[in-house]
Each structure stands twice: as C-alpha cells, then as structure tokens.
SERO-4910 file (N, C-alpha, C, O; in steps of 0.05 Angstrom, whole numbers):
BEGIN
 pado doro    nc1    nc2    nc3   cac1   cac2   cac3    cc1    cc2    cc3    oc1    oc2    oc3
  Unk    A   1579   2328   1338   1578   2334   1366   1603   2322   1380   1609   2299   1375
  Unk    A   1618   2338   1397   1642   2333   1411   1638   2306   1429   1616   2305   1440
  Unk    A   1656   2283   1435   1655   2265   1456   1659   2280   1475   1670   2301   1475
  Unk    A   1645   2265   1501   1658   2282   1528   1672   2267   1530   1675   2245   1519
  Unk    A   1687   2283   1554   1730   2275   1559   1734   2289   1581   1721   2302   1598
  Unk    A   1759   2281   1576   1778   2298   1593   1781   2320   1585   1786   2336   1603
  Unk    A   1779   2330   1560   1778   2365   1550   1784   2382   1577   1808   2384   1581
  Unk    A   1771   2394   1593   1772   2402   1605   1796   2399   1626   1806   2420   1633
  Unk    A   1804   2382   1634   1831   2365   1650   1859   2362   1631   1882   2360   1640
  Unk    A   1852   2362   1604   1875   2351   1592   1898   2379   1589   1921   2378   1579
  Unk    A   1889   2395   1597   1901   2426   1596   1921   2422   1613   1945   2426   1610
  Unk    A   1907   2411   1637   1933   2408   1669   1945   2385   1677   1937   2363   1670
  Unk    A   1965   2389   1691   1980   2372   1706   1965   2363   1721   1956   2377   1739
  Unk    A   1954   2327   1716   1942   2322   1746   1959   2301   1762   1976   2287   1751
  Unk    A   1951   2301   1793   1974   2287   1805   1957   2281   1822   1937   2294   1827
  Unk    A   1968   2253   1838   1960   2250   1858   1984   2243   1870   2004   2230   1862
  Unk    A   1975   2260   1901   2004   2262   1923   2001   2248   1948   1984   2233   1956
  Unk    A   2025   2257   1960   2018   2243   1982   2009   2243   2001   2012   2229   2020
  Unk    A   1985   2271   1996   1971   2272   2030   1939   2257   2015   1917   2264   2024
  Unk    A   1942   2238   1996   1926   2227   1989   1895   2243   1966   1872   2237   1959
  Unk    A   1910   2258   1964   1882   2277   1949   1899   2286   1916   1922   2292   1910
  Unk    A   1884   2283   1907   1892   2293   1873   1888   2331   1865   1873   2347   1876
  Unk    A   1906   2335   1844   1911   2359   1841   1908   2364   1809   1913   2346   1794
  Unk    A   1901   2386   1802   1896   2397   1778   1931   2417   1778   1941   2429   1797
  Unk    A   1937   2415   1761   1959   2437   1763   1974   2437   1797   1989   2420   1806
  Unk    A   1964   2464   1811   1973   2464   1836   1949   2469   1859   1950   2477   1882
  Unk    A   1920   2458   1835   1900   2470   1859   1886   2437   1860   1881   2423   1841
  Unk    A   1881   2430   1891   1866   2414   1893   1837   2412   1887   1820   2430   1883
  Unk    A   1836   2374   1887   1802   2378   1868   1796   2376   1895   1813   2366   1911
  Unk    A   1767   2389   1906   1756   2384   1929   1726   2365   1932   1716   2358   1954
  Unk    A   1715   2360   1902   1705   2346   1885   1706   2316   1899   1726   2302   1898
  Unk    A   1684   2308   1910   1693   2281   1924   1694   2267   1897   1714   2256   1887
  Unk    A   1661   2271   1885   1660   2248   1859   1685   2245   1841   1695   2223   1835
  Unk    A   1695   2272   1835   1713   2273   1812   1749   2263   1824   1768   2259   1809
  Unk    A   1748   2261   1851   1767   2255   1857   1765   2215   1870   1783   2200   1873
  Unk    A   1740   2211   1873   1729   2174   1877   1740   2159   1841   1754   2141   1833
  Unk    A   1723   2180   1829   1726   2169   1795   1766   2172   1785   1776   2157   1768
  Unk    A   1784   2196   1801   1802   2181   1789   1818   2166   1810   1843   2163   1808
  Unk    A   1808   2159   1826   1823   2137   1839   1816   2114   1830   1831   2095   1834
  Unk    A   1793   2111   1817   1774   2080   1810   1786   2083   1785   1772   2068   1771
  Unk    A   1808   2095   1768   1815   2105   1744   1836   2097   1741   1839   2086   1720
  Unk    A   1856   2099   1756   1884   2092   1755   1892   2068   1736   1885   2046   1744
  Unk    A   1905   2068   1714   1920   2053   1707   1943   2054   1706   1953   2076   1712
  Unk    A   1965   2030   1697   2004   2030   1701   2002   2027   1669   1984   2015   1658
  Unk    A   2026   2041   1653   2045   2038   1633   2060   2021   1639   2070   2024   1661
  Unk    A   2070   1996   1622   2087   1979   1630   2114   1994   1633   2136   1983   1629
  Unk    A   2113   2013   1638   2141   2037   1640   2136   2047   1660   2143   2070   1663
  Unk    A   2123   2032   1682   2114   2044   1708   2102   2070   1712   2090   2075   1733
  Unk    A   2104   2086   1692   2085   2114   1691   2057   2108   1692   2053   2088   1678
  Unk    A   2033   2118   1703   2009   2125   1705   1995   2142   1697   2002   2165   1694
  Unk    A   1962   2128   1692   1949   2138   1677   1922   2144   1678   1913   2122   1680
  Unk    A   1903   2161   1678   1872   2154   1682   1856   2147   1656   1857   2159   1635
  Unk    A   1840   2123   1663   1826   2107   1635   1800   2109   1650   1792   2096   1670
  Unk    A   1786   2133   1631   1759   2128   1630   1739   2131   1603   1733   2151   1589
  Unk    A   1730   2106   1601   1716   2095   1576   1740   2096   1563   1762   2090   1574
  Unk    A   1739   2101   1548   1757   2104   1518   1782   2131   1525   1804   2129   1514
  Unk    A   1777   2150   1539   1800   2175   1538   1817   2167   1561   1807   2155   1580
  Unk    A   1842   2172   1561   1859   2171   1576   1880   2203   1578   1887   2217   1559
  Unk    A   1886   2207   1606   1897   2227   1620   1921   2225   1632   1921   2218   1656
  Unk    A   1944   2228   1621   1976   2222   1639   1973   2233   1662   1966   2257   1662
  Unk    A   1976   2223   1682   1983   2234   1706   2016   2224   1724   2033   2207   1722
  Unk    A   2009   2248   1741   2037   2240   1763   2024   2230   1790   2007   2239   1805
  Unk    A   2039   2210   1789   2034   2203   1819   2071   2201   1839   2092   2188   1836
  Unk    A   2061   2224   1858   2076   2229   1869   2090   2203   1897   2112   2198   1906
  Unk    A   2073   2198   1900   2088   2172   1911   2072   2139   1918   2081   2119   1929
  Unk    A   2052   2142   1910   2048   2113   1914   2017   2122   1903   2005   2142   1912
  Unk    A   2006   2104   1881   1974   2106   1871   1956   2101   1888   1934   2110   1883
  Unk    A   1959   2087   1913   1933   2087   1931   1957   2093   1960   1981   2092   1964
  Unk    A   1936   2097   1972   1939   2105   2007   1912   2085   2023   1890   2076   2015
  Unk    A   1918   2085   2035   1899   2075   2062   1887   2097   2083   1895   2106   2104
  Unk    A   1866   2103   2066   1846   2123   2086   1844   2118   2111   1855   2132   2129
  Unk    A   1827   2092   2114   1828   2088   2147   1830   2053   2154   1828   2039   2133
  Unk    A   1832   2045   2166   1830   2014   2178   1802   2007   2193   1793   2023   2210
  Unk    A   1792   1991   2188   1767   1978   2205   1775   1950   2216   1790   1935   2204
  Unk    A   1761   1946   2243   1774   1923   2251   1760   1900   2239   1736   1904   2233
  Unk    A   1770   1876   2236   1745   1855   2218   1741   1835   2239   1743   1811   2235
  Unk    A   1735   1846   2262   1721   1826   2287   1740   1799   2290   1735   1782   2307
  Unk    A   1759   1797   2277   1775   1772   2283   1797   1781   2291   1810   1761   2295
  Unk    A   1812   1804   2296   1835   1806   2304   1853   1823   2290   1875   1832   2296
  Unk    A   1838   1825   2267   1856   1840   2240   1851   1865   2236   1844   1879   2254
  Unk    A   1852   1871   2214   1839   1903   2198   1842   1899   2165   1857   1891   2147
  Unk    A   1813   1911   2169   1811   1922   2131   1827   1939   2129   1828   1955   2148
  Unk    A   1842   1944   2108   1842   1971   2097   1825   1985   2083   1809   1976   2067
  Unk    A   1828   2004   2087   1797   2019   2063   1815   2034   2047   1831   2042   2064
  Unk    A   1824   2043   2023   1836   2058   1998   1822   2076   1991   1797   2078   1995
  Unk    A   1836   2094   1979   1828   2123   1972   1811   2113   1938   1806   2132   1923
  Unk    A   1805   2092   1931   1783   2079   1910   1760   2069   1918   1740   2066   1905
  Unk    A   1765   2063   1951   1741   2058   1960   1739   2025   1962   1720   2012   1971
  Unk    A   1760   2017   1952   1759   1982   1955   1770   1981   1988   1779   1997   2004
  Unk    A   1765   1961   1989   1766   1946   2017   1784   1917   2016   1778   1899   2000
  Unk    A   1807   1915   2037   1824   1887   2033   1834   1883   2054   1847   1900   2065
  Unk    A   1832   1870   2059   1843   1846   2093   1875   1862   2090   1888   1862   2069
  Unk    A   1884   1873   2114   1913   1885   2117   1924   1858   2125   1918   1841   2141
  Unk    A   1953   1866   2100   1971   1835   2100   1997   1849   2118   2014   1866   2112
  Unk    A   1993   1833   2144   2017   1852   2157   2044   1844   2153   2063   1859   2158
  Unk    A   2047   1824   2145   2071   1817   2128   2087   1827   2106   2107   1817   2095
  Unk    A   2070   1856   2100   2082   1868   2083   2087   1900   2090   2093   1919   2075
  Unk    A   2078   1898   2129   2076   1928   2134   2116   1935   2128   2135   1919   2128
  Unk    A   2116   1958   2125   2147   1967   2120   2141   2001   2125   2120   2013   2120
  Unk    A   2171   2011   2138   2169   2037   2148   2192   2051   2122   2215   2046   2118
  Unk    A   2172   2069   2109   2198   2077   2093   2204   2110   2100   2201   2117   2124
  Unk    A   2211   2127   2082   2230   2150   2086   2211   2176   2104   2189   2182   2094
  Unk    A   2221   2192   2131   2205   2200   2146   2192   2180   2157   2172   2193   2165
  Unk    A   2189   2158   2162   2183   2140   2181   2145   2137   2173   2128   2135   2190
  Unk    A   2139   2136   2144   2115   2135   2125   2113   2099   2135   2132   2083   2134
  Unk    A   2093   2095   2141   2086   2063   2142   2063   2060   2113   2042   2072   2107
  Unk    A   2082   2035   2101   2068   2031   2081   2057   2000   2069   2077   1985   2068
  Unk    A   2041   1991   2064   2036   1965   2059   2031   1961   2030   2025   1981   2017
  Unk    A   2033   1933   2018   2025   1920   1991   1996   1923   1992   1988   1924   2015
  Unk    A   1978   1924   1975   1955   1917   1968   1949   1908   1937   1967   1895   1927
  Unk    A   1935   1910   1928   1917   1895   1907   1939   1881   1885   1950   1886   1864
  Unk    A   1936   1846   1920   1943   1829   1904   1981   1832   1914   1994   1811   1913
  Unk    A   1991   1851   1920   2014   1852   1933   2029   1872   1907   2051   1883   1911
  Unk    A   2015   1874   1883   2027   1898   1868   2038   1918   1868   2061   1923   1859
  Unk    A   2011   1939   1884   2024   1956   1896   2032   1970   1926   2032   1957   1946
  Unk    A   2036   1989   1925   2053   1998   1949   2025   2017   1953   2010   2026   1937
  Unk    A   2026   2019   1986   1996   2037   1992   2010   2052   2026   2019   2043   2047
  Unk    A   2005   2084   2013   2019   2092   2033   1995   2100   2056   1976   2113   2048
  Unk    A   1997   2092   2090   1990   2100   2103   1979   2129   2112   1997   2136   2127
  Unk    A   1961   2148   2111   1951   2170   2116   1937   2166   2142   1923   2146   2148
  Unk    A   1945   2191   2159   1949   2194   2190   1922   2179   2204   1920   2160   2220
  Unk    A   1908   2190   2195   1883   2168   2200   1879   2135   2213   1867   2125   2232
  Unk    A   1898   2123   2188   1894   2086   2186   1922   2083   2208   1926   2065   2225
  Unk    A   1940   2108   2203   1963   2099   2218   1958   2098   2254   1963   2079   2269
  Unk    A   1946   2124   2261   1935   2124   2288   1909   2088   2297   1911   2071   2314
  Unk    A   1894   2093   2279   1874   2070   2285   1903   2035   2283   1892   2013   2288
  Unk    A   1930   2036   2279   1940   2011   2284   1960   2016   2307   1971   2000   2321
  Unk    A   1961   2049   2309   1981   2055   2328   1987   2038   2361   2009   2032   2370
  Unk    A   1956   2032   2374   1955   2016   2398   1964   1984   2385   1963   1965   2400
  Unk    A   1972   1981   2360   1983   1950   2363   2011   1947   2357   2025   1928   2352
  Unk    A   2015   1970   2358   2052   1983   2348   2065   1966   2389   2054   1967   2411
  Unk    A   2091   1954   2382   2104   1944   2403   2136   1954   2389   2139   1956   2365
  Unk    A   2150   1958   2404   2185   1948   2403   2198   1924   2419   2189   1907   2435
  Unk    A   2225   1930   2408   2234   1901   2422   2262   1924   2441   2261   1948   2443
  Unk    A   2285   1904   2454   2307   1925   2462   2314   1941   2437   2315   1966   2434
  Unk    A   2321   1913   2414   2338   1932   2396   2327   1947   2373   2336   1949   2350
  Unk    A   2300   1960   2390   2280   1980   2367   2268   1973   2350   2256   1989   2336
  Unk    A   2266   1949   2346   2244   1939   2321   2223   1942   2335   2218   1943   2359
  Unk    A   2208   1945   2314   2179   1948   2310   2167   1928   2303   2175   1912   2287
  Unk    A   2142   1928   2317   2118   1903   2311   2095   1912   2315   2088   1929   2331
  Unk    A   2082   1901   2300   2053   1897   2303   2046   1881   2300   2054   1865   2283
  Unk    A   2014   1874   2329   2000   1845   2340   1976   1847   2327   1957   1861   2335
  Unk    A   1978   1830   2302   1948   1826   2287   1940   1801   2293   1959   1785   2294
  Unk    A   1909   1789   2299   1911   1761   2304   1923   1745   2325   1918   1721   2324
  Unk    A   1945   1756   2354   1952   1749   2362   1982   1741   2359   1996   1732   2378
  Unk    A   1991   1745   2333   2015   1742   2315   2031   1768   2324   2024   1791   2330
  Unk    A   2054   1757   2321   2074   1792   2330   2087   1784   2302   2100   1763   2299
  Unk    A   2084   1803   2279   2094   1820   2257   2119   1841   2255   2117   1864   2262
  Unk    A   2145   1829   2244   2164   1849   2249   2155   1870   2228   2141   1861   2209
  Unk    A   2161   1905   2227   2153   1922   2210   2184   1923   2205   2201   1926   2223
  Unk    A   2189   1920   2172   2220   1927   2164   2219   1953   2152   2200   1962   2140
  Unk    A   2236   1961   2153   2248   1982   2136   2245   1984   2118   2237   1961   2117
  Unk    A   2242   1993   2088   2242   1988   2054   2272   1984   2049   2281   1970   2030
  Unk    A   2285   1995   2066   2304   1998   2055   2323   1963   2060   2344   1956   2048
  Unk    A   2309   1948   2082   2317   1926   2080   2306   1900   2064   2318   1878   2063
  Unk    A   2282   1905   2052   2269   1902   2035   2283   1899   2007   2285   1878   1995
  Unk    A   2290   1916   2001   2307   1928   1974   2318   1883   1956   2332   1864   1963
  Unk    A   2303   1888   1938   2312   1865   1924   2288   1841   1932   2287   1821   1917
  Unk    A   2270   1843   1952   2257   1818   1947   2228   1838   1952   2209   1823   1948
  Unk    A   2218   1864   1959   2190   1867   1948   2178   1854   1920   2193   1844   1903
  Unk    A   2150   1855   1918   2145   1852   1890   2133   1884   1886   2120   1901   1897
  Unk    A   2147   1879   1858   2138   1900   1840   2117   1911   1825   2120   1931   1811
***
C-alpha cells in the first residue's frame, strides 16, 4: 500500500508569493487547511533554498520573496502589536527591525530575528496611524511611547541578520 505524500503536489511548482498565499503551478490553493499546513511546513536548505517537511516527505518549493508575511497586527494592550503570520504563530512586533524595502514594502524580522516577514496591506494599514516623519522624510513609528526610525534595507545592507 502506497504512503500518503505529496504525490499529488510533487507534479507542480509550488510557491509562495508575495501577496501572501501559495500556488500550485500558476493556480492558487484556495484551501485554507492546505495552505495553514504549508506555512506550518516551511523549512531552509542551508543553501537558503526552501522546503515543505511533512512527516517524512519533503516538497521544493519557491518562495518568492520572503517565507512568512504578517497577516494582521493586534494591539497587546501595552502600547505595542502582535504580529500574527501567515503560520498562524503570534510574536510581539520588534520595531527595531521595521525596514521599508523595494516599492516602499514594509518589512520586519521575526522568528527570533531570522527571518524577514513581509507586511500585507492589512497589518500595514492597522500601524499606519503610528507612521510619523521628520523634515528630512524619515519615517517613524510610536510603539510604547518610543519613536522608532523605519530604515531602508538598503541602508541596512551588511548588519541585518541572516
């Protein structure tokens, strides 16, 4: 008798992109479960390529720009915000790591400061009322009472972690 697998999946290109939803080839899954299970799935190749590990089978995938996103923000009654992830985990937003990268994408560190978690329109609007500038156009955000400069990635370049 056959193991169940990926059989079925291992035929296509799967990806997850950047409007936060995963894709079979070129058709999206619309599949909440099957799309919760591969975000809770994700593993890294120490070659930075990614992967889905479930039980024992594993599935190459593409991830088109960053393995998690930030669905939405909740406020955590003290001043801050959770992030909530497209896995469904939940983590105190470290605004020390907010950064605006290409198209003006706001993106933060999460799990653990590893990886890179791109903002979807959602989490971005719910921080939008704590968005400030200064004269010379920087950007901030007031978490806690704290004013947070938002950098660029591109000034970043050499001391993110990886």
């Amino acid at each position: 008798m056959p193991k169940a697998g990926f059989y079925a999946v291992e035929s296509g290109k799967i990806s997850f992109r950047r409007d936060g939803n995963w894709y079979s080839d070129e058709e999206r899954i619309d599949n909440p479960r099957i799309a919760m299970l591969f975000s809770q799935s994700i593993r890294q190749n120490p070659n930075g390529s990614y992967f889905l590990q479930v039980g024992d089978e594993r599935a190459a995938i593409v991830v088109e720009d960053t393995p998690y996103v930030v669905r939405t923000l909740e406020d955590d009654e003290l001043g801050g915000f959770i992030a909530v992830l497209n896995d469904d985990t939940r983590e105190e937003l470290d605004a020390a790591t907010l950064e605006v990268g290409p198209d003006n994408v706001l993106y933060a560190r999460v799990k653990d400061g590893k990886y890179r978690a791109r903002f979807l329109r959602n989490a971005y609007y719910h921080l939008a009322d704590r968005l400030e500038t200064d004269d010379a156009g920087r950007f901030y955000v007031r978490i806690r009472g704290l004013r947070h400069l938002i950098l660029h990635a591109a000034s970043r370049l050499g001391t993110a972690k990886r």
